[in-house]
C-alpha positions as CSV (number, residue, x, y, z in Angstrom):
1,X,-13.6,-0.7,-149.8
2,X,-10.6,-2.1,-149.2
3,X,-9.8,-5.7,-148.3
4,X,-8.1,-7.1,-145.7
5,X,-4.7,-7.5,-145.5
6,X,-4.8,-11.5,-145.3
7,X,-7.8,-11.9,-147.8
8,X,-6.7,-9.6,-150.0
9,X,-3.1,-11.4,-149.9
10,X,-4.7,-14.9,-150.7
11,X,-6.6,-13.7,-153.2
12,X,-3.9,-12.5,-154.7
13,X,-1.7,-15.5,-154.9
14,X,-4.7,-17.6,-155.8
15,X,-4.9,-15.2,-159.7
16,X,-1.2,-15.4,-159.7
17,X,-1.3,-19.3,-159.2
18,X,-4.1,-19.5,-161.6
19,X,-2.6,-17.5,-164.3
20,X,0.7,-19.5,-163.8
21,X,-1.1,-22.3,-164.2
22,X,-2.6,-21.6,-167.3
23,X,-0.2,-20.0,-169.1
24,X,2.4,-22.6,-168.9
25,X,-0.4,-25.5,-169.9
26,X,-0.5,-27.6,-166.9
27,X,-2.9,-30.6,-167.5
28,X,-6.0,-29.4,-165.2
29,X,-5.3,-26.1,-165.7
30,X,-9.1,-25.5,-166.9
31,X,-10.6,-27.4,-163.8
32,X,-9.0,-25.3,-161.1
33,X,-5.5,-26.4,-161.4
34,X,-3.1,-29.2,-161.4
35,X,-2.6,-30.8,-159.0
36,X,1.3,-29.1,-158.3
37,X,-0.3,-25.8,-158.4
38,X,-3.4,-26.7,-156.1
39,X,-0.6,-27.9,-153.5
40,X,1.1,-24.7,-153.9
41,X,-1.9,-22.8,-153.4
42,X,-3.0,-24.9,-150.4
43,X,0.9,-24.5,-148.9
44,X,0.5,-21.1,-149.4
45,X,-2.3,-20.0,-147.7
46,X,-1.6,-21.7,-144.6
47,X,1.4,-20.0,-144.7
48,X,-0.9,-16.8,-144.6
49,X,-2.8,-18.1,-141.6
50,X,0.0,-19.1,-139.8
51,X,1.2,-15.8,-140.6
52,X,2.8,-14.3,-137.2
53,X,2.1,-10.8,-138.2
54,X,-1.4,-11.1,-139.2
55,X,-3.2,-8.0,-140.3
56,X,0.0,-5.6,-139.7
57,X,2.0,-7.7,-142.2
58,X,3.9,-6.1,-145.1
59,X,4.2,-8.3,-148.3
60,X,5.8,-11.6,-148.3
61,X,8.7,-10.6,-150.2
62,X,9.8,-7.6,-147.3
63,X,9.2,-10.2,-144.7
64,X,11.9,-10.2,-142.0
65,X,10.6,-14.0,-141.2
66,X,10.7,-16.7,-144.3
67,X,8.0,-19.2,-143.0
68,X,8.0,-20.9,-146.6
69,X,10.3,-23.7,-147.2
70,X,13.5,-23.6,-149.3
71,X,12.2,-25.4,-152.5
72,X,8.4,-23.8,-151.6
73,X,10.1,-20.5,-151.9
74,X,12.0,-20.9,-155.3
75,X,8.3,-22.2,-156.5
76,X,6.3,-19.6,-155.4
77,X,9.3,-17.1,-156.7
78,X,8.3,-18.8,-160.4
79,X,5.0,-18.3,-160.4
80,X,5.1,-14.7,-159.2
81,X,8.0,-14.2,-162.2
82,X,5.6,-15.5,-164.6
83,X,2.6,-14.1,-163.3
84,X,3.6,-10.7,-162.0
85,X,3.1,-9.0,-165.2
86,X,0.8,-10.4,-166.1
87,X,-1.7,-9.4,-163.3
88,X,-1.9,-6.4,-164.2
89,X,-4.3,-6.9,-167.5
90,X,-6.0,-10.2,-165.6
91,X,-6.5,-8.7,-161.7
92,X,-5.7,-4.8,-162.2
93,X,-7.2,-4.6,-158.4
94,X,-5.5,-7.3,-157.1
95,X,-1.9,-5.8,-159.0
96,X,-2.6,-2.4,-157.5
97,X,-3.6,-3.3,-154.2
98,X,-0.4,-5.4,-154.1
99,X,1.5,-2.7,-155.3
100,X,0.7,-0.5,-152.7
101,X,1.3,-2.7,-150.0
102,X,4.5,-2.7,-151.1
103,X,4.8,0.5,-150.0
104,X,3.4,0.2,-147.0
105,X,5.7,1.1,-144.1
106,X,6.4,-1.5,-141.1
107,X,4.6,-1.5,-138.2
108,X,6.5,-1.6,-134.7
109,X,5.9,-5.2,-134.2
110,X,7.3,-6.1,-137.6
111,X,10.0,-3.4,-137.1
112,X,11.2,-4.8,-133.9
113,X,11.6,-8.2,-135.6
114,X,13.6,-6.6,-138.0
115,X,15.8,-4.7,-135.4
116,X,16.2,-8.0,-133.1
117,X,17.3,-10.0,-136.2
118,X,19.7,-6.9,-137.7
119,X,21.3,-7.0,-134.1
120,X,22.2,-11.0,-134.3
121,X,23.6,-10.7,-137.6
122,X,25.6,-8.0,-136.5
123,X,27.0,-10.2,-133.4
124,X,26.3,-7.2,-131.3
């Protein structure tokens, strides 16, 4: 069975987060995270809800709109760095899943977004 886009997503950051965690010794790490990382996590996953794509979206990192914040982003580029590989001996599922969404293509909503922003960069 496979998972929904959006739950399947937080899920996914919620391993990497935990993994990151972990493997770089944050105090807490054992009791569901520091506190950082639990605010990362939290940011996070409203930025999934408040996700403007919803279901149809493609993976974060292919996203035509960057909802996270500057500094959020570089974070959240750290902890998928670290944990990334990693993922694949912890959550092999999860990794996979990801993987392939990956290579999912756009759908015409998220395509025209793409199109409309290509246009205004162009100055056309």
């Amino acid at each position: 069975m496979i998972m929904e886009v959006l739950r399947c997503e937080k899920k996914t950051i919620e391993a990497m987060v935990c993994i990151y965690c972990r493997g770089n010794g944050h105090e807490g790490s054992r009791a569901g995270g520091c506190a950082s990382c639990r605010d990362l996590l939290t940011y996070a996953h409203e930025r999934l809800d408040k996700c403007v794509f919803g279901e149809n979206k493609s993976v974060c990192a292919q996203c035509p709109i960057h909802c996270y914040q500057p500094e959020r982003r570089a974070e959240i580029k750290a902890v998928m760095r670290y944990a990334g590989p990693r993922m694949l001996l912890r959550h092999p599922w999860l990794a996979l899943q990801h993987r392939l969404a990956k290579k999912k293509k756009f759908t015409s909503r998220v395509q025209a977004v793409i199109d409309r922003k290509s246009r205004a960069g162009s100055g056309t």
